[in-house]
N, C-alpha and C positions, 0 to 999 in steps of 0.2 A: 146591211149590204156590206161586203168586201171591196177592195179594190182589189184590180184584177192585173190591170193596167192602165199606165195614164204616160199623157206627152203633152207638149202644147198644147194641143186642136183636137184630141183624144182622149175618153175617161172610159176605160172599161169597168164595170160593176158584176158583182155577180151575189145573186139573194140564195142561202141556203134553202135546203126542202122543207117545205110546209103544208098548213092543211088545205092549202089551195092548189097545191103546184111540186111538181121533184126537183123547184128550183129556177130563176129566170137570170135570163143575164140582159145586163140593162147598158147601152151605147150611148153616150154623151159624146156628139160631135160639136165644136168651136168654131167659128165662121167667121170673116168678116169682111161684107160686102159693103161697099161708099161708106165707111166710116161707122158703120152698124154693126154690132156684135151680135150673131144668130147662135142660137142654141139648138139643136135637134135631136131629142132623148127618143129612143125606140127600148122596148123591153118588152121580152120572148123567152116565152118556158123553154128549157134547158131540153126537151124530149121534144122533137116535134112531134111524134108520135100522139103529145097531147091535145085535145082536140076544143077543149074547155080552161080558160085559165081564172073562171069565177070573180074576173078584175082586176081580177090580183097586179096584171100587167099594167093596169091606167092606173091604177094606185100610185105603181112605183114612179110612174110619169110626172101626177100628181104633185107627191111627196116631195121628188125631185125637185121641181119647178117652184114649188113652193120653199123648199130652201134657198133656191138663188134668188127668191122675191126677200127673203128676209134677209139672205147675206149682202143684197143690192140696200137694204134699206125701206121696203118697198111702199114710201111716203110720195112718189111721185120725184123725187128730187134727181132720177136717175133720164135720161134722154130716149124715151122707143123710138122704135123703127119707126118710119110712115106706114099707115094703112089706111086702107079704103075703110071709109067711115059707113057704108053700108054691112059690108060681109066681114072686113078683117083682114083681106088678104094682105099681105105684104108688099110691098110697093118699093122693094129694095130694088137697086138695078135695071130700073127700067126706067125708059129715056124718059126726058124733060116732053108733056104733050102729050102722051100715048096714052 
């Protein structure tokens, strides 16, 4: 992947053509809600036109996510968000009780 562009709270990416895809460009938004760092990677073939991306897009999601687990250390020694211990969801900003 390239960088495309980046700022603080912004990381634009973009995957050259291959045999899955004419190419995807992949969004890294930085957040941070009560003291919680959120990450929110989206990535979408370069054509909409294209109607199959064979994965290729959750790869890059993946891959992604999987780097900042290893740039974080990912031995547990790093702080996660709170979440609902059934589903997952995230439990950032939302009041005390609810």
């Amino acid at each position: 992947m390239k960088l495309a562009e980046s700022s603080p709270d912004l990381v634009k990416l973009t995957a050259r053509l291959n045999l899955w895809s004419f190419g995807e460009r992949v969004t890294v938004v930085l957040a941070s809600v009560d003291r919680c760092s959120l990450v929110d990677i989206t990535s979408s073939c370069v054509l909409i036109t294209q109607f199959a991306d064979w994965g290729k897009n959750e790869q890059n999601v993946k891959r992604l996510f999987g780097e900042i687990d290893k740039a974080l250390g990912d031995d547990g020694a790093h702080e996660r968000c709170p979440q609902c211990r059934r589903c997952g969801y995230l439990l950032v900003g939302i009041p005390a009780g609810t």
